[in-house]
C-alpha positions in Angstrom: 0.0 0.0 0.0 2.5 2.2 1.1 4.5 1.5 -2.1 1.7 2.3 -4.2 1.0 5.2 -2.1 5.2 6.9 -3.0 5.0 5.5 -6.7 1.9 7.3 -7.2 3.3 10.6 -5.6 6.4 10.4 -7.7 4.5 9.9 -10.3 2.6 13.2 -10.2 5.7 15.1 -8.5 7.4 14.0 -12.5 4.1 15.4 -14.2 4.2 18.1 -12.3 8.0 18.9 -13.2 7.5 17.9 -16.7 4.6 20.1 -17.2 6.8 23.2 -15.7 10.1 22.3 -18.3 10.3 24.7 -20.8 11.4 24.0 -24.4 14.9 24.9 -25.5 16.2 27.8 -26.8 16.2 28.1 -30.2 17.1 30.9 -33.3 13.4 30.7 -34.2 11.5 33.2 -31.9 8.6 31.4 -30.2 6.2 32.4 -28.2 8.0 31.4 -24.9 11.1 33.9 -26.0 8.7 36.7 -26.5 7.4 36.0 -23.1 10.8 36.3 -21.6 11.5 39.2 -23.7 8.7 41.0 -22.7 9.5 40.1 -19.0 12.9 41.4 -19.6 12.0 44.8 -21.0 9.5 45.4 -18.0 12.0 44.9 -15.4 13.6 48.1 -15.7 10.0 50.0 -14.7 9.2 47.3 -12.3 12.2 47.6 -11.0 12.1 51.0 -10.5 8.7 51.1 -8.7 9.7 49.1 -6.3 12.9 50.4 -5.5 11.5 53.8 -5.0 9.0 52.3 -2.8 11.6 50.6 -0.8 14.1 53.4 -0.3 10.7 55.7 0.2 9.5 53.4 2.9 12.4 52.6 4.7 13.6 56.1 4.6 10.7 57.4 6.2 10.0 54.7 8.8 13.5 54.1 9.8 14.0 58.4 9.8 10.9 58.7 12.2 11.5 55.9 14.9 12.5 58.3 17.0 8.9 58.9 16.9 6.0 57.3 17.9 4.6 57.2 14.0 8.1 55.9 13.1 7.4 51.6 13.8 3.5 51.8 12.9 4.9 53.1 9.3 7.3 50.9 9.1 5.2 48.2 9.7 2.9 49.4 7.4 5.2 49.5 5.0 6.4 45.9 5.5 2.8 44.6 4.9 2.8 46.9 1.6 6.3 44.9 0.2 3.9 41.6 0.2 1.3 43.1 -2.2 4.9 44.2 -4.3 5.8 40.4 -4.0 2.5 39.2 -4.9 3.0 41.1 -8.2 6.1 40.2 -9.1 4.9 36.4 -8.6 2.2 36.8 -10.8 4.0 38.4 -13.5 6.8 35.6 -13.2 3.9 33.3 -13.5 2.1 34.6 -16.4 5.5 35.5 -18.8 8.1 33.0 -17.1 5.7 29.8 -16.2 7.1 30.3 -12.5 4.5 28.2 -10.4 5.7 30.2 -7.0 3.7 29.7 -3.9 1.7 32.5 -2.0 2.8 32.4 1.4 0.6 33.0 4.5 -1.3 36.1 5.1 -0.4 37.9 7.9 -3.6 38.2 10.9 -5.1 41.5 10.5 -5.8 41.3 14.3 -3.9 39.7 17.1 -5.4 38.2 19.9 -2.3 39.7 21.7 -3.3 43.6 21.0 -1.8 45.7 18.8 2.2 45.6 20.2 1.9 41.9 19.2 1.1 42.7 15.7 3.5 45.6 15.4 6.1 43.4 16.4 4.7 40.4 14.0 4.7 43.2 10.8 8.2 43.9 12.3 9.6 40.4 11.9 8.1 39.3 9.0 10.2 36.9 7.0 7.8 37.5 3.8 8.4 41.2 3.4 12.1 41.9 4.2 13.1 39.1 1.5 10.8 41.4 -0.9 12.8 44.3 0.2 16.1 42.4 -0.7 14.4 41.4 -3.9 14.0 44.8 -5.0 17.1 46.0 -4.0 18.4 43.3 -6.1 16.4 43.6 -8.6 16.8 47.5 -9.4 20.5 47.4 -11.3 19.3 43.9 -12.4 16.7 45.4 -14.0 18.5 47.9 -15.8 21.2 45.2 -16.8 18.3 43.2 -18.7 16.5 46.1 -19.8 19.4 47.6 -21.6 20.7 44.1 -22.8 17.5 42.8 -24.5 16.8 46.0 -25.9 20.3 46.2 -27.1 20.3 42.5 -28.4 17.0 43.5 -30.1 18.4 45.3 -32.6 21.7 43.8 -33.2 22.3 40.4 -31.6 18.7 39.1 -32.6 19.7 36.3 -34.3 21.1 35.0 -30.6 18.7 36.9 -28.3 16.7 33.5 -27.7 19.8 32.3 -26.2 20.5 35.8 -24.4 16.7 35.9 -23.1 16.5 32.3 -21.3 20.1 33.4 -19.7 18.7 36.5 -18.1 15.2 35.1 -17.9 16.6 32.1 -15.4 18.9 34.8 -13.3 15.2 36.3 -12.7 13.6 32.5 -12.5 16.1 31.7 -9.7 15.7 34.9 -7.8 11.9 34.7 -7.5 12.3 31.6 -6.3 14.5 32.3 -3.7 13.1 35.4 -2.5 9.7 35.6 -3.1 8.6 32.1 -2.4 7.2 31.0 0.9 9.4 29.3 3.4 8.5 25.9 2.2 8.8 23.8 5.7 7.8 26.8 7.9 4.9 27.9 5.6 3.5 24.5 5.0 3.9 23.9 8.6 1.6 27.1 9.8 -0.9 26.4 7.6 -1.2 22.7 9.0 -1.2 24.0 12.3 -3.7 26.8 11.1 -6.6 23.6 9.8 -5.4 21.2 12.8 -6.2 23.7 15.5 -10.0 24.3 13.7 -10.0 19.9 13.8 -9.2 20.2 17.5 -11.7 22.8 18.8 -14.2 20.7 16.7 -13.5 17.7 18.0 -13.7 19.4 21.5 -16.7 20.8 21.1 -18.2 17.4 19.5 -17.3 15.3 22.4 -18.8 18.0 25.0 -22.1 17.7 23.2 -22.0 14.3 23.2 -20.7 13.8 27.0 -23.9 16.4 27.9 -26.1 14.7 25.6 -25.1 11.3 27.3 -25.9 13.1 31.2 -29.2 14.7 30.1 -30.6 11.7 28.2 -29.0 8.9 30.2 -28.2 8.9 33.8 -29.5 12.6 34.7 -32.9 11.3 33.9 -32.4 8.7 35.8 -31.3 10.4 38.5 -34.6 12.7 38.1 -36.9 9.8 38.6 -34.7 8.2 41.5 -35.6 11.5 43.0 -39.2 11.9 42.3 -39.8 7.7 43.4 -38.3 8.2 46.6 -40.0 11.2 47.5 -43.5 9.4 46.8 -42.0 6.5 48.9 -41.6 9.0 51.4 -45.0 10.2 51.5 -46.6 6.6 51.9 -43.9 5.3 54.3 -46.9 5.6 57.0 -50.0 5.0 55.1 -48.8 2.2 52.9 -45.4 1.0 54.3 -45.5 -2.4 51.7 -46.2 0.0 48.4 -43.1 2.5 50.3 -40.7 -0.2 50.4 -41.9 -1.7 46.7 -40.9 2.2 45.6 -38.0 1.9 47.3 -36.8 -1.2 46.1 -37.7 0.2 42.4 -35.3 3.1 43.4 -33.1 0.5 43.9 -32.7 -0.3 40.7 -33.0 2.6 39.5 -29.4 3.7 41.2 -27.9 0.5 39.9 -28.8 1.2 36.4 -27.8 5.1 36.9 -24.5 3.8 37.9 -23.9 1.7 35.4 -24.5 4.3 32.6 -22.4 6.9 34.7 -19.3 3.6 34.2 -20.1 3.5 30.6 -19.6 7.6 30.3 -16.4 7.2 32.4 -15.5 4.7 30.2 -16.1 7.0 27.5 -14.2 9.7 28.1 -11.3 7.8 29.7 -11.3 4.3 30.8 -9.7 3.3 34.1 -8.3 0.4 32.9 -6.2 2.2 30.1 -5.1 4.5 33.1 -4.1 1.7 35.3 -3.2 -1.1 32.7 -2.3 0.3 29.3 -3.2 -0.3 26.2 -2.9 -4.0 25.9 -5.4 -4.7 28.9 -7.9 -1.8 27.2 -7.8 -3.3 23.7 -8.3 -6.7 24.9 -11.5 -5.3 27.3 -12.6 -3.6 24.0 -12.3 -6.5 21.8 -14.3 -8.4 24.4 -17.3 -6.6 23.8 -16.6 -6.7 20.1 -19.8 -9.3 18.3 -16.6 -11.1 16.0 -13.7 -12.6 17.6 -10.8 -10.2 17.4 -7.1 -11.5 18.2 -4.9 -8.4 19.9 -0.9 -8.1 19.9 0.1 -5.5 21.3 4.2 -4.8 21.7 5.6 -2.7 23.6 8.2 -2.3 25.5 6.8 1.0 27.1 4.3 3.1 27.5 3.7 6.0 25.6 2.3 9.4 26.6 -1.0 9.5 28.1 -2.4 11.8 25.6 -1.2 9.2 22.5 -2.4 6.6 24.7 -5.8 7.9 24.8 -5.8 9.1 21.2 -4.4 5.4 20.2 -7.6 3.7 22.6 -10.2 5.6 21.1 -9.0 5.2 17.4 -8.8 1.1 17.4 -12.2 1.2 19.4 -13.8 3.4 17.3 -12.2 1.3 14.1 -13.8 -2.1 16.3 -16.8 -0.7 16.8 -17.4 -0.1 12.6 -16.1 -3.7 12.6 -19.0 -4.7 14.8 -21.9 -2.8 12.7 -20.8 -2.7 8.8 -18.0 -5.3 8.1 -20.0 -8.5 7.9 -16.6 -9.9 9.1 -16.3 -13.3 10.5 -13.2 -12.6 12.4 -10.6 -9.4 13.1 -7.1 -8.3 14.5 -5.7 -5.6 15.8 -2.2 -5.0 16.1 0.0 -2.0 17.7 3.8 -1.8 18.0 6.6 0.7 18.0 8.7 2.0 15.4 11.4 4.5 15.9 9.7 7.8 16.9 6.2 6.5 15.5 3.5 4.4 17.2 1.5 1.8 14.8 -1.6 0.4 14.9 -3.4 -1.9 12.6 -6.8 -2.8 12.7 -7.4 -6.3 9.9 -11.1 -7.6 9.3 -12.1 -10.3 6.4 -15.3 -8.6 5.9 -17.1 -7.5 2.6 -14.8 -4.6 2.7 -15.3 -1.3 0.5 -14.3 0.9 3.5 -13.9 4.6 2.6 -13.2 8.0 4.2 -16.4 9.0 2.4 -18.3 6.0 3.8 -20.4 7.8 6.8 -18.8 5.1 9.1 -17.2 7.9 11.2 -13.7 7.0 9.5 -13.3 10.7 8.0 -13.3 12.1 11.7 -10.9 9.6 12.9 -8.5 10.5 10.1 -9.0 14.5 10.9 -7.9 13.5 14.9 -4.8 12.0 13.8 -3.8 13.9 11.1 -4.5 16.7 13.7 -1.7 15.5 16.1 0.7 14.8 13.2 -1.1 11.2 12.7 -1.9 9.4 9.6 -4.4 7.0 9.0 -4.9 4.9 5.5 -7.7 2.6 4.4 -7.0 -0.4 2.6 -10.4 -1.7 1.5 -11.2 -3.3 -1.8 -14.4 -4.6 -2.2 -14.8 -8.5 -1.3 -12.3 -7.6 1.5 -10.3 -7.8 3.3 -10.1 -4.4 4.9 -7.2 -2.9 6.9 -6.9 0.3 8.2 -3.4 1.4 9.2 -3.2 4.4 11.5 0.1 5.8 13.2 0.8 8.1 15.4 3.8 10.0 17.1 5.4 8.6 19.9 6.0 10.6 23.1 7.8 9.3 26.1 5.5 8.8 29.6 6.1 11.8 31.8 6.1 12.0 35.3 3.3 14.0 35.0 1.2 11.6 33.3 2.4 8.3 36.1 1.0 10.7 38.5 -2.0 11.4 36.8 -2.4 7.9 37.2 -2.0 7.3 40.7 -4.4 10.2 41.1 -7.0 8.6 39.3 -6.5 5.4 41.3 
């Protein structure tokens, strides 16, 4: 799976690459040349815009710091070098066929007031490699602008070869300056939809947790309440019907119990906290309606959070075994490798399992891809389905073997 998963990737990374090569120069003018004629010959007004907006900007901001108005313009004028980058990307795209990035807006508001933003205008990676770019790109821009023009008129029948020469110098150098941090920028924007997958998530299990009290043991609770306080009442005219109420109440606190356990087991179950996740697997596959074989190797035990996120994941995976797989036995495997926990959940069901499914398998994949996870489904129909789902792994802290004897 995972070797079809890199061949395929590869396989679109070369497309991809292919698609962006450009054909050779040549003496014949094509239309490609033209382009990168026509970017050469604006460079020298680009160019010139922006270096008078540079030396405009920093002159002023940097001249009035000694004022309060000096930073805020500065700043300001940061933010402004980004729509200058933005332009100078797309005209690179459109007569160059450089596919560059857009990197990460900047917040217009910070949660941290408006120092924190200053400062985060201040800093910004984005803009001050535009400022360098323009810089740059000011005597560069003359140099091409005089040369193609030049070359126009009497070194045409070589200016292909002149063009793509000065059209790469101007390739590379948008790459390098005006692209996103490629790691960092990919990075935020993760961390950007993974924080939106957590506070949904959150929020999701809070609903369900108060849906769970109101519907389930509160109720219960609220009739315990209102039968004892009719026993209470008939304790002296009717002792036999009192102590029939009572005895109903009774029951009534057993089953109350018993759904509070099942909550509790829900949201974190003791036998995880005290045991691990070999003793919790086996305890879920116990319940599960088709015998499931677990092997789980370890040699320690992880953090409690990956722990958690690792329990709820193959019991979710077990449960979907239970109600759609038609499977007439399962496994479930976890180990450790390297820096990465592993867990595989097997089933010789009818198979056709998909994130699109509706079995709940798109939210599990959103949890782990949230905490740097991944989760792949192996499903073709006739079976047999196996789900692979990993996770980072994070040494036990004190802090979570205490947690443990606390909850003990």
């Amino acid at each position: 799976m995972t070797e079809r998963l890199s061949t395929s990737s590869l396989a679109g990374t070369t497309g991809a690459a292919a698609d962006d090569r450009l054909p050779p120069a040549r003496f014949a003018f094509d239309r490609h040349t033209w382009k990168e004629i026509a970017h050469l010959l604006a460079n020298l007004p680009a160019a010139l815009l922006g270096f008078v907006y540079i030396v405009t900007m920093l002159s002023v901001g940097v001249g009035l710091t000694v004022t309060v108005i000096g930073l805020p313009l500065l700043a300001a004028g940061l933010r402004g070098t980004r729509l200058l980058g933005k332009l100078e990307r797309a005209r690179a795209r459109m007569l160059l066929g450089v596919r560059v990035d857009e990197p990460s807006p900047l917040p217009l508001r910070s949660e941290h007031g408006f120092f924190a933003q200053l400062w985060m205008s201040l800093k910004d990676p984005v803009g001050w490699r535009t400022v360098l770019f323009e810089f740059i790109r000011f005597p560069w821009g003359v140099l091409t602008f005089s040369v193609t023009l030049t070359s126009l008129f009497v070194l045409w029948p070589v200016l292909p070869f002149i063009a793509r020469g000065l059209a790469n110098v101007d390739r590379a150098m948008v790459r390098g300056l005006l692209s996103p941090s490629d790691e960092l920028e990919r990075r935020i924007a993760e961390l950007e939809s993974d924080r939106g997958v957590v506070v949904d998530t959150a929020a999701a299990d809070l609903r369900r947790i108060e849906r769970d009290l109101h519907d389930g043991a509160q109720a219960r609770l609220v009739n315990l309440a209102m039968g004892l306080g009719l026993a209470k009442e008939k304790l002296l005219e009717d002792p036999d019907a009192a102590a029939a109420m009572v005895d109903e109440a009774h029951g009534e606190v057993k089953l109350a119990l018993q759904e509070l356990r099942d909550l509790a087991r829900g949201i974190h179950p003791a036998v995880l906290t005290d045991r691990g996740l070999d003793a919790a697997l086996s305890s879920v596959a116990s319940r599960c309606t088709v015998p499931v074989r677990v092997t789980v190797d370890l040699a320690e035990r992880p953090a409690a959070a990956i722990e958690g996120i690792a329990y709820f994941t193959v019991s979710e995976l077990l449960q979907n075994v239970s109600k759609h797989s038609g499977a007439g036995s399962a496994s479930v495997e976890v180990w450790r490798s390297s820096d990465r926990l592993l867990m595989q959940v097997e089933d010789n069901g009818r198979g056709g399992a998909s994130l699109a499914g509706g079995t709940g398998m798109k939210g599990l994949a959103d949890r782990l891809t949230a905490v740097d996870g991944l989760f792949v489904v192996d499903s073709p129909e006739g079976g047999p389905t196996t789900i692979t789902a990993e996770l980072p792994w994070r040494d036990r802290t004190e802090a979570d073997a205490a947690g443990s004897v606390a909850r003990r």
